[in-house]
C-alpha positions as CSV (number, residue, x, y, z in Angstrom):
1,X,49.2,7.5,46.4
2,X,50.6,9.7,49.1
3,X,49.0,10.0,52.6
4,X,50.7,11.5,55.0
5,X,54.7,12.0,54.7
6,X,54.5,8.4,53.1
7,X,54.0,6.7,49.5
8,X,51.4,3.8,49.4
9,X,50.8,1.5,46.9
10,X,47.3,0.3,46.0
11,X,45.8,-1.6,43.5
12,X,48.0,-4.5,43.5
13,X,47.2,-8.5,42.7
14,X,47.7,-10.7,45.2
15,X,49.3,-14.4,45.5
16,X,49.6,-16.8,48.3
17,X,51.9,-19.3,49.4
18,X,52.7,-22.3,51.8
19,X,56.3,-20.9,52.2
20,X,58.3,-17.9,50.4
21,X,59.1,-18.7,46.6
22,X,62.5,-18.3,45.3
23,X,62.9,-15.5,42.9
24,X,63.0,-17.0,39.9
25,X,59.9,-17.8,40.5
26,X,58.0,-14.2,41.2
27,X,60.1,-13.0,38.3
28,X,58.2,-15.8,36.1
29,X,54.7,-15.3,37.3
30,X,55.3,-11.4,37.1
31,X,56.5,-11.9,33.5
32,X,53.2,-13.3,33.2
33,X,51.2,-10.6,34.7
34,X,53.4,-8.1,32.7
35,X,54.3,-6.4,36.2
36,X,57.8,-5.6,37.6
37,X,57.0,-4.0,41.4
38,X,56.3,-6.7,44.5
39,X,55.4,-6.3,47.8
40,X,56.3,-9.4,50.4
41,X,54.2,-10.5,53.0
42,X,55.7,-12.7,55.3
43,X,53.0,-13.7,58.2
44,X,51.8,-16.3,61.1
45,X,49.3,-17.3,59.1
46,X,49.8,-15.9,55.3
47,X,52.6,-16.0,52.9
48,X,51.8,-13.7,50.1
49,X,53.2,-11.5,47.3
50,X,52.1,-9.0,46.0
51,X,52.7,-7.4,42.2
52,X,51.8,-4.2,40.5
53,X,53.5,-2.6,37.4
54,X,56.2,0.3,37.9
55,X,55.1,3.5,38.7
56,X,58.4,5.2,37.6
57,X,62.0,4.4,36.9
58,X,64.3,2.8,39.3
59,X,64.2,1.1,42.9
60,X,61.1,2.1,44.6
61,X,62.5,3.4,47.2
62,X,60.1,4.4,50.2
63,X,56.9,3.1,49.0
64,X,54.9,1.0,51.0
65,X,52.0,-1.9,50.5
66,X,48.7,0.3,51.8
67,X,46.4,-3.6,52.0
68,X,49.7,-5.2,53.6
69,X,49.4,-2.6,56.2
70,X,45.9,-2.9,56.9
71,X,45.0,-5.9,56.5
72,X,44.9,-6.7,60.2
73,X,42.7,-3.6,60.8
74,X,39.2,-5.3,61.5
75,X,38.0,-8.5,62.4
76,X,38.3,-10.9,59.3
77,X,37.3,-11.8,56.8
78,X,36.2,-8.0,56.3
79,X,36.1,-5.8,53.2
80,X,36.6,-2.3,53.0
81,X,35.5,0.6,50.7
82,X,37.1,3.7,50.8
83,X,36.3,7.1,48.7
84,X,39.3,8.4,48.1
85,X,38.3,12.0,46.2
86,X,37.3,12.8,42.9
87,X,35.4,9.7,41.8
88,X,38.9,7.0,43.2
89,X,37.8,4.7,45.6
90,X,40.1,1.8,46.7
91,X,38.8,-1.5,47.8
92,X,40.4,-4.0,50.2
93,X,39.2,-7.5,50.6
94,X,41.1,-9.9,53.8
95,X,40.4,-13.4,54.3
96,X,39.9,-15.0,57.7
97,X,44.0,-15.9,57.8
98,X,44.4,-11.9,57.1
99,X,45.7,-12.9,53.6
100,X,44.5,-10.7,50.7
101,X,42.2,-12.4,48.7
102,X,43.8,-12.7,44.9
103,X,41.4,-9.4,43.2
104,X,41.1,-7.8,46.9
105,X,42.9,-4.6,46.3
106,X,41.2,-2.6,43.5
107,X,41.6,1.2,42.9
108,X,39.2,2.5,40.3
109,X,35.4,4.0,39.9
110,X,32.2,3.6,42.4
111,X,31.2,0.4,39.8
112,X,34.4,-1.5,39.8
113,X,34.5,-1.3,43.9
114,X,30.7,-2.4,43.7
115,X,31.9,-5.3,40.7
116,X,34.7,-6.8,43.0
117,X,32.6,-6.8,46.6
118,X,29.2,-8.2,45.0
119,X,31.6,-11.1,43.2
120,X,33.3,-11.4,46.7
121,X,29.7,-11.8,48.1
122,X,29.4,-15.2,47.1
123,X,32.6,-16.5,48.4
124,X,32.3,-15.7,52.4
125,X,31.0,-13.2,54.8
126,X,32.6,-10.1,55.1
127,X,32.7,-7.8,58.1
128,X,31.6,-4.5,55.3
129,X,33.6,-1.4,56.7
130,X,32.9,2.2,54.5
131,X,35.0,4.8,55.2
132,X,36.4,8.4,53.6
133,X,40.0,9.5,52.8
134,X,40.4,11.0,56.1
135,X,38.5,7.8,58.0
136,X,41.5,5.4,56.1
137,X,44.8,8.2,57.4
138,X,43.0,7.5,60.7
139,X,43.5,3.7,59.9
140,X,47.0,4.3,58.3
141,X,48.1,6.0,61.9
142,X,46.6,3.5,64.3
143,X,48.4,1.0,62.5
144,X,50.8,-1.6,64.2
145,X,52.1,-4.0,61.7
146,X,55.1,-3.5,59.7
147,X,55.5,-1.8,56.6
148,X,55.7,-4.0,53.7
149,X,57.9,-2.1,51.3
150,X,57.7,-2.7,47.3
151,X,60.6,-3.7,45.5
152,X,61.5,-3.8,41.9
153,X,62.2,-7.2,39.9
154,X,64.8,-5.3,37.5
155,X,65.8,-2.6,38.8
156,X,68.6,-2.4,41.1
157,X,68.5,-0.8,44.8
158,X,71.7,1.1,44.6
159,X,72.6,3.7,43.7
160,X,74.8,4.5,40.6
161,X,78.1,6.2,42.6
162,X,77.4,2.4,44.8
163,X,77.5,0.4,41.8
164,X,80.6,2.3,40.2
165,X,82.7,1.6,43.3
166,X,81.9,-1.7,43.6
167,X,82.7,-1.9,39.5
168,X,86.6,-2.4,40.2
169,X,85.7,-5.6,43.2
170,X,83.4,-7.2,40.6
171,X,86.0,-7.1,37.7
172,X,89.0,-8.7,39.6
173,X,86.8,-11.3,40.7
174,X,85.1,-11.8,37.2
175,X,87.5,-14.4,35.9
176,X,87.3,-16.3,38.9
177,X,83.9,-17.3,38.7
178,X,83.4,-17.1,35.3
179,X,83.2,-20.4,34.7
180,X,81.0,-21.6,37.7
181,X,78.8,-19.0,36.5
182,X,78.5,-19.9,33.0
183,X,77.7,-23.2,34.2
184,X,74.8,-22.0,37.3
185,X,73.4,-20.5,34.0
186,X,72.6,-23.1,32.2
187,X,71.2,-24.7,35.0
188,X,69.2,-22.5,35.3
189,X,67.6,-22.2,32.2
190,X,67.3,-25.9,32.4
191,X,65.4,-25.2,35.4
192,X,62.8,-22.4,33.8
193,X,62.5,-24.7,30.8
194,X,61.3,-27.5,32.8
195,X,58.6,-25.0,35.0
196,X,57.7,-23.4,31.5
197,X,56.8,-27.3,30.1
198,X,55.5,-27.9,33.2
199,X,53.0,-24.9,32.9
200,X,51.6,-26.1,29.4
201,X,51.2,-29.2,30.6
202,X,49.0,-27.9,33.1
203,X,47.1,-26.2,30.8
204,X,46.6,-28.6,28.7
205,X,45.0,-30.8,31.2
206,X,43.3,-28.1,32.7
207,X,41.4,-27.0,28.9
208,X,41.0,-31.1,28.5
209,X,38.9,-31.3,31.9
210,X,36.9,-28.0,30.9
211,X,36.3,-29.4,27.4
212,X,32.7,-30.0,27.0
213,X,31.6,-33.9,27.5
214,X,28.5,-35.7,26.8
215,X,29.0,-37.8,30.5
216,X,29.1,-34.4,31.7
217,X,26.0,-32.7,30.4
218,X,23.6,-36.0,31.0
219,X,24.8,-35.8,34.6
220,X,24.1,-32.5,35.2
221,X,20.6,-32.9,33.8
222,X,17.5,-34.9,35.3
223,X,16.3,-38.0,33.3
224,X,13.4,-38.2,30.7
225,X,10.9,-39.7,33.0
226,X,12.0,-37.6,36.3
227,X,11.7,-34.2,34.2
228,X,8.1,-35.4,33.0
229,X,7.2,-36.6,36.6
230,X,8.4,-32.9,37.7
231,X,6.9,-31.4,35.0
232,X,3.2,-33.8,35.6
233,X,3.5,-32.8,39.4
234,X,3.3,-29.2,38.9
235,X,0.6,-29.3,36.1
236,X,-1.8,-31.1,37.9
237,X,-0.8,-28.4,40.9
238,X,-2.6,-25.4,38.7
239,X,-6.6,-25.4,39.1
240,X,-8.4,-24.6,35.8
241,X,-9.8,-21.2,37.7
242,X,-8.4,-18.9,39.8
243,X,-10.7,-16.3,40.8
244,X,-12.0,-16.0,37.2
245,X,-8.7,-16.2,35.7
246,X,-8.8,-19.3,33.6
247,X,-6.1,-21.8,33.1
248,X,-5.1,-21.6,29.1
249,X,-1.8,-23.1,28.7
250,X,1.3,-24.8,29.8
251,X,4.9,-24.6,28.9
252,X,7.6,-26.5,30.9
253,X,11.0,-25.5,30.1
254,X,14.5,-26.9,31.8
255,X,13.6,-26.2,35.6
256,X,10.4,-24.2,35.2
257,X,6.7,-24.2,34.1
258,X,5.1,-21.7,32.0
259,X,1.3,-21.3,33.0
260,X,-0.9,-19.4,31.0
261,X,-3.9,-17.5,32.6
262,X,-6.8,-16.0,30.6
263,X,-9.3,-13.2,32.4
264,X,-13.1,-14.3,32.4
265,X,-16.2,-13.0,33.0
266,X,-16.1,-10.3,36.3
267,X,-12.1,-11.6,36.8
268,X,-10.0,-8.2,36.8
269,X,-6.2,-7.5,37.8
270,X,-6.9,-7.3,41.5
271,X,-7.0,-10.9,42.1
272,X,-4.8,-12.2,39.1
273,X,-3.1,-15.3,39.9
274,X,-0.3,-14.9,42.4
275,X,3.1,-13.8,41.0
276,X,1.6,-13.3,37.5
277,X,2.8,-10.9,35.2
278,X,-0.4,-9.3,33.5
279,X,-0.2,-8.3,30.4
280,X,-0.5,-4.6,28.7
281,X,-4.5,-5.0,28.0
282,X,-4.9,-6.6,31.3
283,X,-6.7,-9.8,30.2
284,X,-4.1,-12.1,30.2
285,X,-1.3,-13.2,32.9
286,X,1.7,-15.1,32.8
287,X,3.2,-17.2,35.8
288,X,6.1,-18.9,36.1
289,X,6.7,-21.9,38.8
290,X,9.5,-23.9,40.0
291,X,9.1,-27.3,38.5
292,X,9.5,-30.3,41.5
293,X,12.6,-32.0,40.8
294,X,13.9,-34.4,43.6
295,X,16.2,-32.7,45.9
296,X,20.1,-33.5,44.6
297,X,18.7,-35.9,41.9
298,X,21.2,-36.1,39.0
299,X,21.2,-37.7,35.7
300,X,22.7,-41.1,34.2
301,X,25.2,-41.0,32.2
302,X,24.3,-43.7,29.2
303,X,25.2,-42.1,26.1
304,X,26.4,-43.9,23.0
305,X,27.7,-43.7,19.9
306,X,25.0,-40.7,18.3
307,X,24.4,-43.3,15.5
308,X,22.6,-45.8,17.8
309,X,21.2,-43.5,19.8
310,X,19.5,-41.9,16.9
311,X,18.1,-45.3,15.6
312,X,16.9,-46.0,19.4
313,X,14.4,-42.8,18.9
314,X,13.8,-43.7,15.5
315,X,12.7,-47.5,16.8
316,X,10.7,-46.1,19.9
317,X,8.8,-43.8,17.9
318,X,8.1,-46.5,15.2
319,X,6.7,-48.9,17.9
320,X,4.4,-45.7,19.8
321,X,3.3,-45.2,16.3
322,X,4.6,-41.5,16.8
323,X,6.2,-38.6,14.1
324,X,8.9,-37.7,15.3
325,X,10.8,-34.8,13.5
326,X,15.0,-35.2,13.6
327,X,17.5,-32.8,13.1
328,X,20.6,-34.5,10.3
329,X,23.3,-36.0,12.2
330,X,26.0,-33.6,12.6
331,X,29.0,-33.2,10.1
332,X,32.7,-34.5,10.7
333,X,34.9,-31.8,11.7
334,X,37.4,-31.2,9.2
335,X,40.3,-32.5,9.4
336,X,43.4,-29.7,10.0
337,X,46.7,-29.4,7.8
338,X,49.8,-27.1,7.6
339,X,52.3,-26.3,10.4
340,X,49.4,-24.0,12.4
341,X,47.4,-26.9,12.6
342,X,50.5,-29.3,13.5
343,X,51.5,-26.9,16.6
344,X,48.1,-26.8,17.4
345,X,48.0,-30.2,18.0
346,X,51.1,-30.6,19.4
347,X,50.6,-27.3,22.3
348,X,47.0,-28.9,22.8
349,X,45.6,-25.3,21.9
350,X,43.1,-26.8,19.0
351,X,39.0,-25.6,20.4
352,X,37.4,-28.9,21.8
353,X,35.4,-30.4,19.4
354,X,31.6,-30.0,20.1
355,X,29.5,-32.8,21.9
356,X,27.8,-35.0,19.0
357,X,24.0,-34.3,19.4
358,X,20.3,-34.4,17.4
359,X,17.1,-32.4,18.0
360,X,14.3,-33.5,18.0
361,X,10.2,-32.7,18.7
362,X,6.9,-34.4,18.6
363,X,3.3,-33.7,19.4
364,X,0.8,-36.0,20.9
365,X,-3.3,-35.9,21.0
366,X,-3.0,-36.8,24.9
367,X,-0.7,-35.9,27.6
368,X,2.5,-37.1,27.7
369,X,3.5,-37.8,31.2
370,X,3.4,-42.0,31.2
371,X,5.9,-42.2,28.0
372,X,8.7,-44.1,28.7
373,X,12.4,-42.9,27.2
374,X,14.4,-44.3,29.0
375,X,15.1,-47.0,26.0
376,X,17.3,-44.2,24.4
377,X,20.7,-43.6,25.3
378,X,21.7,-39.6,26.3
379,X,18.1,-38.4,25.5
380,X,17.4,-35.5,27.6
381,X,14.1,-33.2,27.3
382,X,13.9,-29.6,27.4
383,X,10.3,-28.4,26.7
384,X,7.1,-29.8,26.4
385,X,3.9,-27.3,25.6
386,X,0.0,-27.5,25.6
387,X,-0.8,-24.0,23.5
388,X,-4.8,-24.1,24.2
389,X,-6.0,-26.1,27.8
390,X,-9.6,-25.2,26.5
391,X,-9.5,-26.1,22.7
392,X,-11.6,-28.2,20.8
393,X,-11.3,-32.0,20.4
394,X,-9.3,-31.9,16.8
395,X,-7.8,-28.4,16.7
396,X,-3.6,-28.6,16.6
397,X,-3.5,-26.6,19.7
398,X,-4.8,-28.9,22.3
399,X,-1.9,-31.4,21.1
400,X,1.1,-31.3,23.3
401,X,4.0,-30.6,21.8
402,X,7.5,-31.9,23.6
403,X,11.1,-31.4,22.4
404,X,14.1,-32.5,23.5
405,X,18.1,-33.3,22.8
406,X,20.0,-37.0,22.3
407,X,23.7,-36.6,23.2
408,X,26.3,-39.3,21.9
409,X,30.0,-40.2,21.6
């Protein structure tokens, strides 16, 4: 992008450092990005390159970082959106150590500058700075850092008359170092074998810790009894009436409660329940409430093997004299042959193998809120319903109706 008498370069991704990196080592994580231009920030406080592919043949030559430039401009962290004419807007995102954050300098539509500040919004509080093409020359003039010029990671910087004349230097001293050279060679690829092995193995460890874990799920979800307590506390919160809107059902599913409101006699949409979503014909509502689980509370990890865990329900059902229905036990996963599956194995790209689990549901003529399932290992619940508050002693609906998951190993 011109501005000016001068080239700038937008749109680039952005790495940081605790000091410089050798080359080898931009050219390797360019490889990756499939880009060949840098930009090099050498700061007080941030050590950063930038990479972008190449926008023509050749050595760069007088084209500038445009985020490197500015990225002092405002009091960080800020952001900045800037219309640049005929639907291109360019986005620029600074930390609070005026380092660019990684995805904080995107060229593109109005949506993808919208897309990249709303998922910077989460991360910290910008100082939110609009501006037009001519608001950003006015930027580009008042500047006082120093230009960060891009350089190319194949091409050279000289020109081909300079590389001729040096042609004749380079030949005499050829044989010299021949040798040393062949030798720094193989070093060298000695070297980027070990940070290539080094990468995978990172990988690997990284797609091992990310693999999905029973220990995992049952701590990030509350226990049996604390998820019926939760789920008690906020059912016995709902009056049967709320001005002439009757109480018909409840659902509660993972973190919320389902309540089910029926219009009576002289009730009408004016003083539906709070936050209820009426329906078309206006005689029945919907609301949906936060069920009251403790404040940080997190579940036990105590799963076992999915066999014993299955015959724990199977036991606690027997002794509550209780049907309970159970999905099969999952399969084995097949076991992989042939080279594929060999390198696979060996490059630890095979999927992670699923977390061994049952379903399960039940029904109950009373409420359910004193049952006690903690006896069996990794059971977690997830819903438990009451279709008809108001039905009659015998009919199916008035049972309540709970379902849930048992994770083993």
């Amino acid at each position: 992008m011109t501005i000016g008498r001068r080239k700038w370069a937008i749109g680039m991704r952005w790495r940081s450092y605790e000091v410089l990196p050798e080359r080898v080592e931009i050219v390797e994580e360019a490889a990756t990005m499939q880009t060949d231009w840098i930009a090099r920030r050498m700061g007080d406080e941030a050590i950063q390159v930038g990479f972008c592919p190449a926008l023509s043949k050749g050595w760069p030559g007088k084209v500038y970082s445009l985020a490197a430039l500015l990225a002092d401009s405002h009091k960080v962290p800020w952001a900045g959106a800037f219309d640049l004419g005929d639907g291109l807007w360019w986005y620029i995102a600074v930390r609070d150590n005026y380092g660019m954050m990684p995805d904080g300098d995107v060229v593109g539509s109005y949506d993808d500058i919208q897309r990249a500040r709303g998922e910077h919004a989460s991360l910290e509080d910008f100082n939110h700075v609009n501006g037009t093409r001519e608001e950003l020359e006015g930027l580009i003039a008042r500047a006082t850092a120093k230009r960060t010029p891009l350089e190319s990671l194949t091409a050279s910087r000289y020109s081909a008359r300079v590389v001729l004349g040096g042609v004749g230097v380079v030949v005499c001293l050829a044989g010299a170092f021949f040798g040393y050279q062949y030798y720094a060679d193989l070093q060298e690829q000695k070297r980027q074998a070990l940070v290539r092995a080094q990468i995978a193995d990172n990988e690997r460890k990284a797609a091992q810790a990310a693999a999905p874990d029973a220990g995992k799920i049952l701590r990030s979800l509350p226990d049996p009894t604390a998820w019926l307590d939760a789920c008690r506390q906020s059912v016995d919160s709902e009056p049967p009436w709320r001005n002439g809107w009757q109480l018909v059902s409840f659902h509660c599913s993972g973190p919320q409660l389902m309540v089910g409101w029926k219009r009576g006699q002289g009730a009408t949409i004016a003083y539906a329940p709070p936050g209820a979503a009426v329906s078309e014909d206006g005689n029945s509502a919907a609301q949906s409430v936060p069920l009251r689980l403790p404040a940080g509370a997190h579940g036990t990890d105590n799963a076992r093997a999915l066999r014993a865990a299955r015959d724990a329900l199977v036991l606690w059902a027997q002794e509550h004299q209780i049907a309970v229905t159970i999905s099969p036990m999952p399969a084995a996963a097949p076991k992989q042959t042939g080279t594929a599956a060999m390198a696979a194995t060996a490059l630890g790209t095979n999927p992670p193998a699923p977390v061994p689990s049952i379903q399960f549901s039940f029904s109950v003529p009373a409420a359910p809120f004193a049952l006690d399932l903690s006896n069996v290992p990794g059971l977690r619940l997830n819903e438990m319903d009451l279709d008809d508050v108001t039905g009659k002693a015998g009919d199916t609906s008035t049972a309540w109706k709970i379902s849930g998951v048992v994770y083993g190993r």
